[in-house]
N, C-alpha and C positions, 0 to 999 in steps of 0.2 A: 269609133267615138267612145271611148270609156269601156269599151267593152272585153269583159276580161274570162269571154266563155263561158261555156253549159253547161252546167253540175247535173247531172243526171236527166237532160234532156232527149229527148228521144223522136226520133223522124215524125215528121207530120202522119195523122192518121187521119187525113181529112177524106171524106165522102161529099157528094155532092149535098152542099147546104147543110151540111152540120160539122161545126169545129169541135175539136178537142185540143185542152190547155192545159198542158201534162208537163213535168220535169220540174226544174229550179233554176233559177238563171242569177249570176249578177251583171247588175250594170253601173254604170255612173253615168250621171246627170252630166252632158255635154257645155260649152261656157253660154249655150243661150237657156242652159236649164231644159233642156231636152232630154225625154229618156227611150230608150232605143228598147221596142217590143220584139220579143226574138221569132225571127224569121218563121220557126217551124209554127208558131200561133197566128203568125198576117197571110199563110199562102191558101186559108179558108176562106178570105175574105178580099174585095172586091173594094179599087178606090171608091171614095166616101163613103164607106161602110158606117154608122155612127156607133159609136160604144158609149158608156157615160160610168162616167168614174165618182165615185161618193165617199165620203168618209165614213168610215164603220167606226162602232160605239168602241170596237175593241183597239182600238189605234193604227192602223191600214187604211190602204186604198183600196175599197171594194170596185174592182173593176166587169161591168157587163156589156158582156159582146152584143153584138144586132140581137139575135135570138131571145136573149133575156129580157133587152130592152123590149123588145111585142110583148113578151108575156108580162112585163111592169106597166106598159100602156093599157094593156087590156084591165089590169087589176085597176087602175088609176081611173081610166075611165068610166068604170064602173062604180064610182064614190059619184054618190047623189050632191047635188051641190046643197038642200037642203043638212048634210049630213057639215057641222061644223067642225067635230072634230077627226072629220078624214080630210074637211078641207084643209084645215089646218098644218094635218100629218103631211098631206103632197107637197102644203107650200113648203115648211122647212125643209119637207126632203130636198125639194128641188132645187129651192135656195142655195145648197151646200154642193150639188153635184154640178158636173161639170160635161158636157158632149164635148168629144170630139172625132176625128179620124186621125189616120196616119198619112206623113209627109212620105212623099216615093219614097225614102231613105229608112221608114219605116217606124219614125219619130214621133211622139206627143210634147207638146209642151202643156205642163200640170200647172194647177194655180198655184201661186205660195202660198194661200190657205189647206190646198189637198194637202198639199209638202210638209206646211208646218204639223197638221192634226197628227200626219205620220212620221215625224219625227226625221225625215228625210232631207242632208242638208247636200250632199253629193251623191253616194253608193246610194244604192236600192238594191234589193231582191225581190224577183216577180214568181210568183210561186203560184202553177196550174191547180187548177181543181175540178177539173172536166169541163166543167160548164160556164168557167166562168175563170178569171184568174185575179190576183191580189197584190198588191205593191208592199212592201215591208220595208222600214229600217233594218239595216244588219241586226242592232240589239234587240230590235224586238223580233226577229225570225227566231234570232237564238232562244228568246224564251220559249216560245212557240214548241220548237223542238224539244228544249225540257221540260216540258208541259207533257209530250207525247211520246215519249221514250219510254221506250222498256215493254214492261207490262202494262202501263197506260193505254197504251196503242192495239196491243189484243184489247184490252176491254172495249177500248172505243170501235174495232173493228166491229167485235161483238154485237156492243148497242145498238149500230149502224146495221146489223145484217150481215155485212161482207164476208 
């Protein structure tokens, strides 16, 4: 289904109950607008697994697996209802994002809102980041990358520890 292989994907490392979402993948949106999650990031997880997908400030699809989704509940639940501007914060968050699982085939269907924020009108690129992974327009991956090329990328290793 649109699927044009793994740019630097690399076998499942999955352990019991903890995923890793490593590599770069493309894909294209299938004609119901389906986009296809690669194999090595769905054999962690379990049918009706939930994830929930949000638009990020920076133009992407911030997507969180089960695991992430516990540790957002636990934080969420913990906003005092007396607290007006965390209520506030969860409804628009929540507003905006989206749960879902994957179809046997391994598929989401995304809103046209997630789509549009991300600039996504067919291609996409899903790009891991351990804990978690991201939907991008090709144009904007590319910035992404020249963002973090070069010597950029030591620094940022740097800052980061690694």
């Amino acid at each position: 289904m649109g699927h044009f292989g793994a740019l630097g994907g690399s076998p499942p490392m999955a352990q019991p109950g903890k995923a890793f979402y490593t590599g770069l993948f493309r894909h294209t949106l299938d004609d119901k607008f389906r986009l296809t999650i690669p194999s090595a990031w769905r054999t962690a997880h379990g049918e009706g697994d939930m994830f929930l997908a949000t638009p990020h400030p920076d133009g992407y699809i911030a997507v969180l697996p089960p695991a992430e989704v516990e540790k957002l509940h636990a934080k969420i639940a913990q906003i005092a209802l007396s607290d007006g501007g965390g209520q506030d914060f969860a409804a628009r968050f929540f507003a905006q994002t989206q749960s879902f699982s994957f179809d046997k085939a391994g598929r989401i269907g995304l809103e046209d809102a997630l789509l549009s924020h991300a600039g996504i009108e067919r291609d996409a690129v899903l790009v891991g980041s351990l804990t978690k992974f991201n939907i991008y327009a090709p144009a904007r991956w590319e910035k992404v990358e020249a963002r973090t090329a070069g010597e950029n990328f030591g620094d940022l290793m740097r800052r980061l520890g690694v």
